[in-house]
C-alpha positions in Angstrom: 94.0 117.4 101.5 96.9 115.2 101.1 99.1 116.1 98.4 101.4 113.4 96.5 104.7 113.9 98.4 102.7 113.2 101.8 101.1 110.3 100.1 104.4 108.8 99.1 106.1 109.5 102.3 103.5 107.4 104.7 104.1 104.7 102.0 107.7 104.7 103.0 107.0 104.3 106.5 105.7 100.8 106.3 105.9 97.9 103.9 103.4 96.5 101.9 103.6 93.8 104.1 102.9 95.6 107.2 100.2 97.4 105.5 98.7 94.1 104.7 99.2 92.4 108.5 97.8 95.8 109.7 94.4 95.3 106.9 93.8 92.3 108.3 93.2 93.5 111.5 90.0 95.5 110.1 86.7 93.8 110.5 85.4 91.8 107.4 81.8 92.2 106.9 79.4 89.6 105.3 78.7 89.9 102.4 81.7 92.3 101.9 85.1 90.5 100.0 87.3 91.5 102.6 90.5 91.6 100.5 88.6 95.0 99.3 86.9 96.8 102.0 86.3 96.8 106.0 85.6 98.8 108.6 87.7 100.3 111.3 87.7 100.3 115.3 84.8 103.1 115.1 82.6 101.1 112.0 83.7 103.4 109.4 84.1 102.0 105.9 87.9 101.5 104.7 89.3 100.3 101.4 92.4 98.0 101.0 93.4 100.4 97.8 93.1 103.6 99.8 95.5 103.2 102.2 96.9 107.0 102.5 94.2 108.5 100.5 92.8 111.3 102.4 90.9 112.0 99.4 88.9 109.6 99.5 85.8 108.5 101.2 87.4 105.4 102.0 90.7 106.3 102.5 92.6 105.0 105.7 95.7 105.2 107.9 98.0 102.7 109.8 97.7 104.1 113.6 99.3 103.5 116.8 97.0 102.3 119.7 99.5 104.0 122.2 101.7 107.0 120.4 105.0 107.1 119.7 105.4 110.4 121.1 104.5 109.1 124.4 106.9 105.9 124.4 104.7 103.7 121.9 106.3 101.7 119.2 105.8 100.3 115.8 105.6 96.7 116.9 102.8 95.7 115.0 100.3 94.7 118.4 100.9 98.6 118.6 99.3 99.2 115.1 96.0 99.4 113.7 93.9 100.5 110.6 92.0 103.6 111.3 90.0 105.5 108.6 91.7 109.1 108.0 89.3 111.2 109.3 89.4 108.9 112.3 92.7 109.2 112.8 92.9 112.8 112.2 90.4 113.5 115.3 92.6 111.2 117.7 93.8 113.2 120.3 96.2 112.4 122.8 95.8 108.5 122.2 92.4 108.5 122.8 89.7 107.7 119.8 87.3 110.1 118.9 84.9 108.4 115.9 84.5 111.2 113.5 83.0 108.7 110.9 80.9 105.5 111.9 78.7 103.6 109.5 75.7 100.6 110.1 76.4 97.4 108.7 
């Protein structure tokens, strides 16, 4: 689990206005207000007011399409939301779903 101090320091590493730009790249859902919850590259259900949560079910992460580690940037056509669990089973750029859901 993610304690406080983690929580606090991936706030710091973008803005809310980058975390907003990077929330709208989610997809909206019918019937879903989209300025609450939307799902991820893999489907997985995401919540605007969980951004760094990795307790919650919802909870999701700002991720880099092509690492930094490997010469990738934080231009934001480099960024995208993923839900944590998602992002946490990423390996070596590539994505593994780890959570999915059915609209």
């Amino acid at each position: 689990m993610i304690n406080n101090e983690e929580q606090n320091y991936m706030s710091m590493l973008f803005g809310q206005s980058q975390i907003l730009t990077v929330w709208q790249k989610a997809a909206t859902v019918p019937g879903m207000n989209p300025a609450i919850m939307r799902q991820d590259a893999c489907r997985a259900w995401i919540k605007f007011g969980d951004y760094g949560n990795r307790n919650s079910q919802y909870g999701w992460e700002i991720d880099h399409n092509f690492p930094v580690a490997l010469g990738g940037s934080d231009a934001m056509s480099n960024l995208r939301p993923l839900h944590w669990q998602n992002n946490c089973r990423k390996a070596d750029g590539n994505l593994a779903c780890a959570i999915t859901a059915r609209v």
